[in-house]
N, C-alpha and C positions, 0 to 999 in steps of 0.2 A: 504494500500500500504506500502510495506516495505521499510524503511529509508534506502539507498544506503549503509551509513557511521555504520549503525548497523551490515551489510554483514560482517563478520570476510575476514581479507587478509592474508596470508603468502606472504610477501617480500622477494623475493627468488634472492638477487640479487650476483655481479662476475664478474669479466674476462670470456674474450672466451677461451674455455675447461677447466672452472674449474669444470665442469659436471651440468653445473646450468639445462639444459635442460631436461637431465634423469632425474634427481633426482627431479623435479618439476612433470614431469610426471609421477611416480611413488608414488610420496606423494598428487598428488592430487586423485591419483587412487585410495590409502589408505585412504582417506577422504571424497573420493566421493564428491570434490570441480571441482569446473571450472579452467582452467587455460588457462592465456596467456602468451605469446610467444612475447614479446615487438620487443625482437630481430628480427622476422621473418616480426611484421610490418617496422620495418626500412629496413629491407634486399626487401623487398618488394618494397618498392619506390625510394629505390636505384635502383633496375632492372627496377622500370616502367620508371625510369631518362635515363636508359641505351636504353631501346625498343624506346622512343622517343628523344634522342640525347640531352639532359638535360643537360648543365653545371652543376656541382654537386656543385661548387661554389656562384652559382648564387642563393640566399638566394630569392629574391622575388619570383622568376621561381619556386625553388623548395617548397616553402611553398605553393602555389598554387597547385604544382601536391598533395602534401601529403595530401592536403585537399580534392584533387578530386579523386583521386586513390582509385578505390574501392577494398578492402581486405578483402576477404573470405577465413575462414577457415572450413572444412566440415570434419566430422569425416568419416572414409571409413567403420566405420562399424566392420572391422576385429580385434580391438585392437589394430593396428596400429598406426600411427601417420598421423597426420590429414593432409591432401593434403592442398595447399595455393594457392586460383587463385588470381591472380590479375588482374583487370578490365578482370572479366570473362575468362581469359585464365591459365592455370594448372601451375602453376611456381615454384610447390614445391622443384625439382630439380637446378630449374636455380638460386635460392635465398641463395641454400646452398653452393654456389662455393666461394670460396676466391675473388673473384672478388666484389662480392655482398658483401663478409663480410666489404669489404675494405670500397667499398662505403659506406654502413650502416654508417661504424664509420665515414665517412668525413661528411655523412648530419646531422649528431648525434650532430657534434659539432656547427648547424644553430640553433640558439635561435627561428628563423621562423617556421623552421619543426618540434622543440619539439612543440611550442606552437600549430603548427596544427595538430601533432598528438594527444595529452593531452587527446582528449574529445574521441579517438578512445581507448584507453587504459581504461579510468575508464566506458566506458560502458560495461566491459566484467565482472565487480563487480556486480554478482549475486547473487542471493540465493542459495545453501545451503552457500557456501563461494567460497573463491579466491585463485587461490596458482599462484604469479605474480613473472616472470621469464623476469630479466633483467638486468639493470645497476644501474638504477634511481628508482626502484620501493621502497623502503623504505625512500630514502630523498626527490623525488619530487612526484613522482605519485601517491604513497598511504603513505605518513606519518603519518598518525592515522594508520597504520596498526598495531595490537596488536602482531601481529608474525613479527621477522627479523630476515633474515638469509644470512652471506654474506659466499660465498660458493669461496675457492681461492685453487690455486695448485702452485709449480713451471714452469714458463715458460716453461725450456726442458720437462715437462711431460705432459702439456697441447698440447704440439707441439707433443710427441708421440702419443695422443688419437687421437687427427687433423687427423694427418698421416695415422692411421689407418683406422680413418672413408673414407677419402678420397680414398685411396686404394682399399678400400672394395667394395667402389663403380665405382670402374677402370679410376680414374684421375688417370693423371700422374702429382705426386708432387714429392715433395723431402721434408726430414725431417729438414735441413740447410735451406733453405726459407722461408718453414712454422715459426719455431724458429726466424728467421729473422722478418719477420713480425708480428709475434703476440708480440714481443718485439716491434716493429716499433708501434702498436695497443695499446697495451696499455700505452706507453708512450705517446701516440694524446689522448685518455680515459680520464686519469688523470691530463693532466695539460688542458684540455680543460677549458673555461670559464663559459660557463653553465653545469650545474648538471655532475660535473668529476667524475671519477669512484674512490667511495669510501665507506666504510662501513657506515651508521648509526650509528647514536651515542649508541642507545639503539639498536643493532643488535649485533647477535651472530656470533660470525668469525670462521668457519671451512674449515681446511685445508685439504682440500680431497686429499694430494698426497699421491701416497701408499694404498690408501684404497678403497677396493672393494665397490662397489655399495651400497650393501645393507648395508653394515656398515652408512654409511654416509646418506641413509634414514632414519634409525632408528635414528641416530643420533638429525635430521631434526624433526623430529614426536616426539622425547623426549621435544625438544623446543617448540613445541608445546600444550603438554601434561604440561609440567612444568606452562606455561603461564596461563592456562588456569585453575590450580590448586591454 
């Protein structure tokens, strides 16, 4: 049986849109590793808070769903991006709205909810390896990870990627709100009390504004390749 802790992790952690999501999925693709989506579990038991009338405040209540809330993620097969049901129903839409993102980061900052998520994160540490796409994945959830990568952009550019993804998918946002609140987000992120948003001590900091995709994969997979030399 293979030792969990011998599984190689890439900590792929970020702000919201500093591309941590693409660029995880594209370097795990290159690697032919696993990957999770930490954010998509918190965005997830935000909404299960939301479909059952959940104070988001309520720290016992909510450690409780986090623990019960079943999260599946199921690949569609097409190269896509993998559908998310929660407790059995398709919510891969509904976890992506600004609304879910908000929540995610208020139950983010319940020392309850990480702790009951903790053990749903590090079961996704498989074999061949991990490319772990988050906040906290290099300082709390996988700190033996041999790979770190903190992936950061300027607010206004992260708020244009927001915009555009949102649009693409015919919300109606505004680019002055989005900027509003991802500034509102990451200022709760960072001064939060448990595990705030911030780089690894022994993580690589890459500024992806300005730079196309592939630039910043490669980038990603150099770190990689160096580490591992």
């Amino acid at each position: 049986m293979t030792n969990a802790t011998s599984i190689p992790v890439l900590a792929l952690d970020g702000p919201s849109g500093s591309g941590k999501g693409t660029i995880a999925r594209a370097v795990a693709d290159r690697l032919g590793w696993h990957m999770l989506d930490s954010g998509a579990i918190y965005r997830a038991v935000g909404h299960a808070a939301g479909v059952r009338d959940v104070d988001l405040s309520d720290a016992e209540t909510m450690a409780r769903l986090a623990a019960e809330t079943r999260i599946e993620f199921l690949d569609p097969g097409d190269g896509g991006d993998a559908r998310v049901f929660v407790d059995g129903v398709d919510a891969t839409d509904a976890i992506r709205t600004e609304t879910a993102g908000a929540a995610a980061s208020a139950i983010a900052a319940l020392p309850a909810v990480r702790k009951a998520l903790l053990d749903k994160q590090l079961a996704f540490r498989k074999s061949p390896g991990l490319v772990a796409d988050g906040r906290d994945m290099g300082t709390v959830v996988f700190p033996d990870a041999p790979f770190k990568v903190f992936l950061t952009a300027s607010p206004a550019e992260r708020a244009e990627r927001r915009y555009k993804q949102l649009k693409a998918k015919g919300l109606d946002v505004t680019l002055t709100s989005l900027l509003h609140e991802i500034e509102v987000r990451d200022a709760r992120d960072a001064s939060r009390a448990v595990a705030p948003l911030r780089p690894a001590g022994d993580a690589v900091v890459i500024d992806t504004t300005g730079q196309p995709i592939p630039a910043v994969v490669a980038q990603v997979l150099a770190v990689v390749r160096k580490a591992r030399s």
